[in-house]
C-alpha positions in Angstrom: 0.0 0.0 0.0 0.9 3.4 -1.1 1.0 6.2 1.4 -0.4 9.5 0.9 2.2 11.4 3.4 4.9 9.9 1.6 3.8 10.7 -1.8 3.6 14.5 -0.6 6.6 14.6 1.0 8.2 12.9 -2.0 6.6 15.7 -4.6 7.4 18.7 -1.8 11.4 17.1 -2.1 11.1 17.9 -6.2 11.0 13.9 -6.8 9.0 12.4 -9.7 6.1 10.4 -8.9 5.3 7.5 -11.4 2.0 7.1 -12.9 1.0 4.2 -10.4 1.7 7.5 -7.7 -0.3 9.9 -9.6 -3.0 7.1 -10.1 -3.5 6.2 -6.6 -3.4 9.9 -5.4 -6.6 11.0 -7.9 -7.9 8.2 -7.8 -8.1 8.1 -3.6 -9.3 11.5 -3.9 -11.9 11.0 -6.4 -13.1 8.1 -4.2 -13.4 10.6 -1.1 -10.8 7.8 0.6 -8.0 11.0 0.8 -9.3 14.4 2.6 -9.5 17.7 0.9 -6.4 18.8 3.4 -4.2 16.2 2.3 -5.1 16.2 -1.5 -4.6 20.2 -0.8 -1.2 19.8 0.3 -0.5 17.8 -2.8 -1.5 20.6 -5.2 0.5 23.0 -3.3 3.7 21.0 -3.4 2.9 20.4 -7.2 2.0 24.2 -7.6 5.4 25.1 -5.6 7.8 22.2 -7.5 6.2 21.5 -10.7 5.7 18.4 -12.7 7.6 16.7 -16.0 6.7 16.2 -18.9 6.1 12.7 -18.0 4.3 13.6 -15.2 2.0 16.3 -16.9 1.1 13.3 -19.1 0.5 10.9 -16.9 -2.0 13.5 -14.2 -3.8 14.0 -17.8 -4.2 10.3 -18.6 -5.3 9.6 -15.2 -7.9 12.1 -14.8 -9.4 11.7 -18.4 -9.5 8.0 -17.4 -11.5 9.1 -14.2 -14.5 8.6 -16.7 -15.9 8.3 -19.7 -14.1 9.0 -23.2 -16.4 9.8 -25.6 -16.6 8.3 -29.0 -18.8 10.8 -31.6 -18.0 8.7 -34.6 -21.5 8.2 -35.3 -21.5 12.0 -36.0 -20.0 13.7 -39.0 -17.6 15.8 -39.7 -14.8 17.7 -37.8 -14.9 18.1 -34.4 -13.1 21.3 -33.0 -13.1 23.0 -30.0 -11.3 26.6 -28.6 -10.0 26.8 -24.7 -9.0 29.7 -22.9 -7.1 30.0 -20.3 -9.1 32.6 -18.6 -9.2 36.3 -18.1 -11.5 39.1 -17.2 -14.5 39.6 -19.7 -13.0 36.7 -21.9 -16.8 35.6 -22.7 -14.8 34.3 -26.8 -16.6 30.6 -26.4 -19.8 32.2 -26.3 -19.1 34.2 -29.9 -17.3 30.9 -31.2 -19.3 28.2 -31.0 -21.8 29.6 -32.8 -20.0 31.1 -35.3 -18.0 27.5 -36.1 -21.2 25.4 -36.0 -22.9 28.0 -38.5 -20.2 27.4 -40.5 -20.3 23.6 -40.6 -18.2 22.2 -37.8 -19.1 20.4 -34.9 -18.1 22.0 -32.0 -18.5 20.2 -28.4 -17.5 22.1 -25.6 -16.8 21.2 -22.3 -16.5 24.1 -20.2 -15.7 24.9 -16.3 -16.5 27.4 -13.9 -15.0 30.6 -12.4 -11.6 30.2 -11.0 -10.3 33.2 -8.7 -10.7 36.3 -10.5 -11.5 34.5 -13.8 -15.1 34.1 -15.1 -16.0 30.4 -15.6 -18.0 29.8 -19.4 -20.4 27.5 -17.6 -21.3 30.2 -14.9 -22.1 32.9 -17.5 -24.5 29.9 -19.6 -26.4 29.4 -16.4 -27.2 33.3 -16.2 -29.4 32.4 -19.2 -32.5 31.3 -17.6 -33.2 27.6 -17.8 -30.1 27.2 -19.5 -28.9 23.3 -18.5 -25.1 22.8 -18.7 -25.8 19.5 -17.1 -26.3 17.3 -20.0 -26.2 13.5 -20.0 -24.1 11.9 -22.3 -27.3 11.2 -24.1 -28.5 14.5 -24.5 -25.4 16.0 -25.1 -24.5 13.8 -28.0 -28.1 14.9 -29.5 -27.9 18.1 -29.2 -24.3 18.4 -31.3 -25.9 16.1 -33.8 -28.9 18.6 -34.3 -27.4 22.4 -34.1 -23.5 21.6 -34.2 -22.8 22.6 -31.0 -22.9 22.0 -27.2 -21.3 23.7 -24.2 -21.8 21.2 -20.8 -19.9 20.8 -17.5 -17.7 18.2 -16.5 -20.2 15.0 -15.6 -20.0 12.3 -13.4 -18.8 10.7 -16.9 -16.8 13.0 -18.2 -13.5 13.9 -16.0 -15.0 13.4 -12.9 -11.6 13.7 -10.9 -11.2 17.0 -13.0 -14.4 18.6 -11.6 -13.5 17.8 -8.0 -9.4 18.8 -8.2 -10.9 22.0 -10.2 -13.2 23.3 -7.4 -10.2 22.3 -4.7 -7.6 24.1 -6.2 -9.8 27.6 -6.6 -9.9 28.1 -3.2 -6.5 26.8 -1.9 -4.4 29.2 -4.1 -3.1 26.4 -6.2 -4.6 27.7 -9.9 -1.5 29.2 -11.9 0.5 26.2 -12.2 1.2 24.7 -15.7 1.4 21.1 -14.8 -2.1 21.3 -12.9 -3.7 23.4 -15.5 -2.4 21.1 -18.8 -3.7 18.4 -17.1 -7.4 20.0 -16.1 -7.6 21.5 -19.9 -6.4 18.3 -21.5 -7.9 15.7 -19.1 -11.9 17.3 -20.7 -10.8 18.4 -24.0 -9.4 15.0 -24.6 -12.7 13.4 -23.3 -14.4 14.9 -25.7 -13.6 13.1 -28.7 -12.4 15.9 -30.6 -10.4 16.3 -33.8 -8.8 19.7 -33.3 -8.0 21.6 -30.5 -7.1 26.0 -30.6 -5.9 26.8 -27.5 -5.9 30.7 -25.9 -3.6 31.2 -23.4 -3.7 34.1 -21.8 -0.8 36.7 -20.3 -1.1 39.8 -18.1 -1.7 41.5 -15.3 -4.9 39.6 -15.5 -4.2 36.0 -16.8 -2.7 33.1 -14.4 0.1 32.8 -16.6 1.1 36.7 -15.8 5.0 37.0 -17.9 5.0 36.3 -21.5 8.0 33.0 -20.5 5.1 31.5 -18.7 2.9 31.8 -21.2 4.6 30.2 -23.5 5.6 27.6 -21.2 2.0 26.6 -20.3 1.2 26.9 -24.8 4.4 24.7 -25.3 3.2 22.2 -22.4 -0.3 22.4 -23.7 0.6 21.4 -27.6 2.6 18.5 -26.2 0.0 17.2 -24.4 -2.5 17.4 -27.3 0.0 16.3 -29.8 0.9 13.1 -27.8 -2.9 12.4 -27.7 -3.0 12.2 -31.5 -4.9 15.9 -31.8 -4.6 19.1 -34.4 -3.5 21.9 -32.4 -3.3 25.7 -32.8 -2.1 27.8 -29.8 -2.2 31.4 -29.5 -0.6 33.8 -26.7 -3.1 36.7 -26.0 -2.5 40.0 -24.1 -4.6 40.3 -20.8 -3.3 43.3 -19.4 -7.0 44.8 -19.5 -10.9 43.8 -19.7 -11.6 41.8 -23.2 -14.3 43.3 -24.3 -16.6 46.2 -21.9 -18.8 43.9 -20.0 -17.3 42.0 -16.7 -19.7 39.5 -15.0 -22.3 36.7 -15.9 -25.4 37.6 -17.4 -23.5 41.3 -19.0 -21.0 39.0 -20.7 -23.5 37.4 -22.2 -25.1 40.5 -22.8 -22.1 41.5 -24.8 -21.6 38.1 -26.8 -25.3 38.6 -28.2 -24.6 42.2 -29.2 -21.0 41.0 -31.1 -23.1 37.9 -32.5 -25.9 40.5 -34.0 -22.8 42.6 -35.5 -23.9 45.7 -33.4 -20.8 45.7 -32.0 -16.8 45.4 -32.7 -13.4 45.8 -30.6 -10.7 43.1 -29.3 -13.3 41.1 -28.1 -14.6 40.7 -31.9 -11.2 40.7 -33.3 -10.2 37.6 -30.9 -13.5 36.0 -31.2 -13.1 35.8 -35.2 -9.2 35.2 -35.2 -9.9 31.9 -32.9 -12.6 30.5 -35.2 -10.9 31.6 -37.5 -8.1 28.9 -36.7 -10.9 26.5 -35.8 -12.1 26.9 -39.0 -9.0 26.8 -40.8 -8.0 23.5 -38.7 -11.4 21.8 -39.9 -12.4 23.1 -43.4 -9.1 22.7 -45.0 -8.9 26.3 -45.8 -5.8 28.0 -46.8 -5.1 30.4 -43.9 -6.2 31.2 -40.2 -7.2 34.9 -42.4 -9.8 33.0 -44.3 -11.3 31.5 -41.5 -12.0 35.3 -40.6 -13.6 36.0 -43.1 -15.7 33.2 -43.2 -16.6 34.0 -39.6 -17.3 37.4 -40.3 -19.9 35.7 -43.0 -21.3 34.2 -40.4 -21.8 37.3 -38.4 -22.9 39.6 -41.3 -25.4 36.7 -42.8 -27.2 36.7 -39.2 -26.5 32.8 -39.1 -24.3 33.0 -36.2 -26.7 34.6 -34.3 -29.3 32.6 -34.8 -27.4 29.3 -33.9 -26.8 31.2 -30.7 -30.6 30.8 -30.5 -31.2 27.4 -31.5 -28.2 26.2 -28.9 -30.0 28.1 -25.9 -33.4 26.6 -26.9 -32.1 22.9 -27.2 -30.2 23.4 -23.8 -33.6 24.2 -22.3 -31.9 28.1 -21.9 -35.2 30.6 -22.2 -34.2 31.8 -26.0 -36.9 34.9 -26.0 -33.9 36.6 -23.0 -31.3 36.5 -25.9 -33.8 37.8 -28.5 -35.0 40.5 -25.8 -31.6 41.2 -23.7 -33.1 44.2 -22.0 -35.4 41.6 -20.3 -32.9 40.2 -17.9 -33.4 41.9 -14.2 -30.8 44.5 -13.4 -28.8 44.6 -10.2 -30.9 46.3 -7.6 -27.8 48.9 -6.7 -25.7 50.2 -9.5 -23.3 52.8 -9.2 -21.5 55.0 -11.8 -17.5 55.1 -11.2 -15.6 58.5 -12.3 -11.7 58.9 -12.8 -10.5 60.6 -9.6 -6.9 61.4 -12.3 -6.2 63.2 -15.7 -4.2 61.7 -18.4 -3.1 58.8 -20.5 -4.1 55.4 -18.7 -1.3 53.6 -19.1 -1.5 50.5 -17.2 -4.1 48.6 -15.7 -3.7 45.8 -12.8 -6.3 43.3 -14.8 -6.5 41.2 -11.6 -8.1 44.0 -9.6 -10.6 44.7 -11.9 -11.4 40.5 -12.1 -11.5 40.7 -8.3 -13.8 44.2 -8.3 -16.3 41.8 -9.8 -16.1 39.0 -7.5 -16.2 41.0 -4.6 -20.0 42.7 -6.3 -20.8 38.5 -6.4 -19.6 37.5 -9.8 -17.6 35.0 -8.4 -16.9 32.5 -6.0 -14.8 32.9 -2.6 -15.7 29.9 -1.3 -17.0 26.3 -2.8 -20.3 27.0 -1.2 -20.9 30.5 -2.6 -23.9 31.7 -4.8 -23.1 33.5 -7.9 -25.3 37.2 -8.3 -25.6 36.5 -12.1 -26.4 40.2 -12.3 -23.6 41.7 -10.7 -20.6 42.9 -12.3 -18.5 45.9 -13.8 -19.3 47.7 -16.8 -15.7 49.1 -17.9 -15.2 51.7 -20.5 -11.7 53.0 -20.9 -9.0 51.3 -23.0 -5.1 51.8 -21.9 -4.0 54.2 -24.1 -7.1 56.5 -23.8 -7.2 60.1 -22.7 -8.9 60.6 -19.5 -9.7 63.7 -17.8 -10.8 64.1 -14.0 -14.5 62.8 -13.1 -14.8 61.0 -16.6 -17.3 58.1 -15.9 -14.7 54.8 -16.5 -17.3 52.4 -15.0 -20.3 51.1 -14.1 -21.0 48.8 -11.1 -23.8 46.5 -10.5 -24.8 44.4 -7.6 -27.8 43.2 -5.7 -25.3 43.8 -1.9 -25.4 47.4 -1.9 -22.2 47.2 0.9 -19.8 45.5 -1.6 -19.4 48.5 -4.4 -17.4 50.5 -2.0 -15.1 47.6 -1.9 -15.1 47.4 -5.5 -14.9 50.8 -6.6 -11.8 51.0 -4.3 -10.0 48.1 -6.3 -10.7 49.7 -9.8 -9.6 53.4 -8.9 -6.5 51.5 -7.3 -5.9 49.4 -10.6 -5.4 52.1 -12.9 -2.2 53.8 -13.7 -2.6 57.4 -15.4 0.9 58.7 -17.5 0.8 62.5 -19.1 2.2 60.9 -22.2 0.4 59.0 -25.0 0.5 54.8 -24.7 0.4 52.8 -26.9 -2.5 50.1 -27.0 -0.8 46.5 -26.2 -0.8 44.2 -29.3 -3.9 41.7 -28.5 -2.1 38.2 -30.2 1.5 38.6 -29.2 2.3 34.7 -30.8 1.5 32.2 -32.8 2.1 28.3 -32.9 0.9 26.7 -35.7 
């Protein structure tokens, strides 16, 4: 018999663990038979110490083995899907999904929730009334057969080890680590019997992966991963050093995504949202460039058909569709507040992770396991670094159903923002490419 203390102690020395270690670790966990404290202290050694290559492979394999791999053969043609690693306002699976299954690709997506200051895509979906991210395997595999597209949780099925390590690791600090996130990214995408993967990863002031070396570190370990699994992969390294997009929190994310998918609206968030489909597009159609698969997105946008199989996936996923037809239906937060620059100038820098944690502290987010999202709260954020700003400009709007916790987060924004008397420039939004 294996024992647990050991197997910390072994990973907080920098020692490999073999898979038969990694195995019995997740697997003790999953089965409730190790404690959240112990299985803790094991993601912080991991998070302090890292993993190999071998390892990273061998956490993946065992958690995607936790359940079911799917097999989709009995449904054609390509199946692609996008993952981010996370950000503030980075609502891009709502816009691509969509967009790729109007086009003519499957798309299944397996999504997660909120980590820290990051918005979870599976949080945002459930601001949607009625809208069931809780598929069976069943229903899951017949709604991507009908629309081309289907955005669930993890399931008891599907990566069950991942769910549980996922919801441990938000709350014990141990999120921006590249072994631990490979392995939670790769352990769903791969169980979702996908033929191409484009991955996001994000770097900045509010990304996990804050200096452009670990971002590429976490892409490189990524695209091994994938590759060793047999997949078509496209990474990208994207700049979150402010808000993507305006709109912060659940149901105004959502908000947003309708207004991009409608065409009423354009900015990094469309730029990004097209460039990735673009790739996924590219990856499955056979098309001659990531620039085509633009284009063809944009199609999609202009022709209204993206939008509409927005629609047609909320309706299917029992989501109430006539709240993206009618956005202004949603309730409002009952306390909203207007934030004004208390500086004059250039803003020149922005501290991304204070404006993600604004909007967890107005009850986007989770601070605990057991905490209950405000699907209405959140930040409205207008400025762009780079943009002139003079004394009491409105940069903000904050929304929340607690009226006590807008003080908290006005004090984070005003105390995020950098003002310079000289003119920045904008940082470029896709600083690299692996193709």
């Amino acid at each position: 018999m294996m024992n647990v203390t050991e197997l910390i102690r072994k990973k907080r020395n920098k020692e490999l663990l073999t898979k038969e270690e990694i195995l019995f670790l997740v697997s003790g966990f999953t089965k409730e038979e190790i404690p959240d404290y112990q299985f803790a202290a094991f993601l912080m050694a991991v998070y302090l110490n890292g993993m190999s290559k071998d390892e990273t492979f061998f956490l993946t394999e065992v958690m995607l083995n936790s359940g079911k791999v799917l097999s989709l053969e009995s449904i054609k043609g390509f199946k692609v899907d996008k993952h981010s690693t996370g950000g503030v306002g980075d609502k891009t699976s709502l816009i691509i999904a969509p967009i790729v299954a109007a086009a003519g690709l499957k798309v299944p997506m397996i999504s997660g929730r909120g980590l820290g200051h990051s918005g979870g895509t599976l949080d945002k979906l459930e601001s949607i009334p009625g809208f069931n991210v809780n598929l069976n395997l069943k229903e899951y595999k017949k709604v991507l057969s009908k629309c081309g597209a289907v955005l669930i949780g993890q399931t008891k099925e599907i990566a069950p080890a991942d769910k549980l390590i996922y919801a441990l690791r938000d709350v014990t600090a141990t999120v921006e680590s590249i072994p631990l996130i490979t392995a939670s990214i790769m352990s769903k995408k791969m169980a979702e019997g996908i033929d191409g993967l484009v991955l996001d990863v994000k770097t900045g002031s509010g990304a996990f992966m804050r200096d452009m070396k670990d971002a590429e570190a976490l892409a490189e370990s990524l695209i091994s991963t994938a590759k060793s699994f047999g997949k078509k992969v496209i990474a990208f390294i994207t700049d979150m050093n402010q808000p993507l997009g305006n709109y912060i929190g659940n149901w105004l994310e959502v908000y947003e995504s309708v207004k991009i998918l409608k065409g009423e609206k354009k900015g990094d968030l469309y730029d990004l949202s097209l460039t990735l489909s673009g790739a996924m597009l590219y990856l499955g159609m056979k098309l001659k460039s990531i620039e085509e698969g633009f284009n063809l997105s944009e199609k999609m946008i202009s022709s209204g058909k993206a939008y509409e199989k927005f629609v047609e996936i909320v309706k299917l996923q029992q989501g109430d569709e006539s709240f993206i037809i009618n956005p202004e239906k949603f309730k409002r937060a009952r306390f909203s507040e207007k934030l004004t620059s208390s500086s004059t100038g250039f803003l020149s820098k922005i501290d991304n992770y204070q404006i993600g944690m604004a909007s967890l502290e107005l009850g986007a987010g989770r601070k605990t396991k057991a905490d209950t999202i405000d699907y209405a709260a959140g930040i409205i954020f207008y400025p762009r670094i780079g943009d002139y700003i003079k004394k009491n400009d409105v940069i903000a709007e904050l929304f929340s159903n607690n009226k006590n916790n807008l003080e908290i987060a006005k004090k984070r924004i005003l105390g995020s923002l950098t003002y310079s008397p000289r003119k920045v420039n904008q940082p470029k939004l896709i600083k690299k490419i692996f193709i």
